[in-house]
C-alpha positions in Angstrom: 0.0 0.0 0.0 1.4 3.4 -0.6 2.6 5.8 2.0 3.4 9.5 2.7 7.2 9.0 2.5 9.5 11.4 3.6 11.8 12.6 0.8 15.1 11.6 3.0 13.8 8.0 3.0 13.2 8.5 -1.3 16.8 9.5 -1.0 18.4 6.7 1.1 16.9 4.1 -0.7 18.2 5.7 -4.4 20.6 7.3 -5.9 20.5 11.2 -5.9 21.5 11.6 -9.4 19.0 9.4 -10.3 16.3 11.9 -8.5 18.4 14.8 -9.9 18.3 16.7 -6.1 20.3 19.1 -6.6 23.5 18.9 -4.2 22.5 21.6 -1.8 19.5 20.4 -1.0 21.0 17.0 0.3 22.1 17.8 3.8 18.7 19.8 4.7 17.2 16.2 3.8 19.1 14.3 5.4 17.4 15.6 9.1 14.2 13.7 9.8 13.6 16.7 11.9 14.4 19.7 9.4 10.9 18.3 6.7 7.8 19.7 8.5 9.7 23.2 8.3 10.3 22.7 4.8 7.3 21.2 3.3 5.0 22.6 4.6 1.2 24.3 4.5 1.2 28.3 3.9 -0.3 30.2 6.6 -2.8 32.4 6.2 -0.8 35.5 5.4 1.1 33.0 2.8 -2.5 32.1 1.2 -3.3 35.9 1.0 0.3 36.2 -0.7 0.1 33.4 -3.0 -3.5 34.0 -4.0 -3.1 37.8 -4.9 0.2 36.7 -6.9 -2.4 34.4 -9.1 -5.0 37.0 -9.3 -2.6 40.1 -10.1 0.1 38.4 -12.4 -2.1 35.3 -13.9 -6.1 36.1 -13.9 -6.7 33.6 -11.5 -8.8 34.4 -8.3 -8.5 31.8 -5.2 -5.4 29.9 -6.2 -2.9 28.9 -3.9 -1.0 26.4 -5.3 -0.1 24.2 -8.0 -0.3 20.5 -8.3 1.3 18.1 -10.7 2.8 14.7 -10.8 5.4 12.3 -11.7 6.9 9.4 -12.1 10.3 8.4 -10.5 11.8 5.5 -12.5 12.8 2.7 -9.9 14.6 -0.6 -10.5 12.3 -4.0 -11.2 11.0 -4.5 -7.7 11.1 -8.0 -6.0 7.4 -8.0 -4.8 4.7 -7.4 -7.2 6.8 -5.8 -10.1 4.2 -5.6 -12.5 1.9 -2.9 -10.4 4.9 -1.0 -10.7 5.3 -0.3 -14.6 3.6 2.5 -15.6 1.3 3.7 -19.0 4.9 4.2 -20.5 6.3 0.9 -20.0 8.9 1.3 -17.3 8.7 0.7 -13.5 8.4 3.5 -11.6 6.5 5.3 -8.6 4.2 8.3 -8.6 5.4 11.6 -7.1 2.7 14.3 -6.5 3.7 17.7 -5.8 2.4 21.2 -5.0 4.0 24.1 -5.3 3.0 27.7 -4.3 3.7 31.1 -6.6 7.7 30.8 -6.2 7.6 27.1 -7.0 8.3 26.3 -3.4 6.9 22.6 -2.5 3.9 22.8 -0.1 3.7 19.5 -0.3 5.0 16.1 -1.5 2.7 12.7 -2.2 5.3 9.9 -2.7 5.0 6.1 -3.1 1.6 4.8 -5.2 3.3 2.2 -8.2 3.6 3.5 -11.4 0.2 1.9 -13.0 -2.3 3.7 -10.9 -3.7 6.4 -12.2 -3.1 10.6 -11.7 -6.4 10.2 -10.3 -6.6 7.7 -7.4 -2.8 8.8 -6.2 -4.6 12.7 -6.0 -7.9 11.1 -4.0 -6.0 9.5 -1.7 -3.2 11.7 -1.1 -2.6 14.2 1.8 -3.7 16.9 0.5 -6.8 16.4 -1.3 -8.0 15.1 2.4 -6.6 18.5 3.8 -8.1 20.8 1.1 -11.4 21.8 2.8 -9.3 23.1 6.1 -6.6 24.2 3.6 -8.8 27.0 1.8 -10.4 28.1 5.2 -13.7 26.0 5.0 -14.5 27.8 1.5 -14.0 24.9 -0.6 -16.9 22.8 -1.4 -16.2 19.0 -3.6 -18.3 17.5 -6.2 -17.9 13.8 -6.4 -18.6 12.4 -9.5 -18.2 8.7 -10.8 -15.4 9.7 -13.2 -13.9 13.6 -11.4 -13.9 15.2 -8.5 -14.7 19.0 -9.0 -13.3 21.8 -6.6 -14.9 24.9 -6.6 -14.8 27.9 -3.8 -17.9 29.4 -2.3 
């Protein structure tokens, strides 16, 4: 089952080149203590920030972050290897991140295998679950059999 992993663990079970994290980044990871002040939720003077940023520079009211994903190719893994190899044929594991206006993570959605879909790693990740608190209880979701639509009050 997949996991909110730490990114030090990503790192101590792979190669950093492979991850291409950049070499100054590498000690601050490596202090278990150090992530929840790194990756981390804006506060509300952040959101304010981040959402007038969007409005002003982009044309977009009520945004305060960005999410995308990605796959991190992986060697062939002993258990299960075939839930691992993803829509493009290699063996991999998602990575789901959001970023704010200056491309700073707010957070990071690690270790779903490479053939689930964008969709189920985003409903079951951190963040989607944290969303309604996140915009300040103006957020209301529309589940639907094949999207879930976000919309603010």
């Amino acid at each position: 089952m997949a996991h909110h992993m730490m990114l030090n663990e990503l790192l101590d079970s792979s190669d950093e080149e492979d991850l291409n994290v950049m070499p100054p980044l590498a000690p601050i990871l490596d202090d278990d203590d150090d992530a929840p002040n790194i990756i981390k939720y804006p506060t509300q003077l952040e959101k304010e920030e981040i959402a007038n940023f969007y409005l002003q520079q982009k044309g977009f009211p009520g945004v305060i972050g960005a999410i995308d994903g990605s796959h991190i190719r992986i060697d062939k893994p002993v258990e299960d290897p075939d839930s691992y190899i993803n829509r493009k044929q290699y063996f991999s594991i998602h990575l789901q991140g959001t970023v704010n206006h200056n491309m700073k993570f707010i957070d990071v959605f690690i270790g779903y295998p490479g053939s689930v879909h964008d969709a189920r790693v985003f409903r079951n990740s951190t963040i989607r679950h944290d969303l309604h608190e996140l915009c300040g209880g103006k957020l209301k979701m529309k589940n639907n059999v094949k999207k879930i639509d976000f919309y603010k009050t």
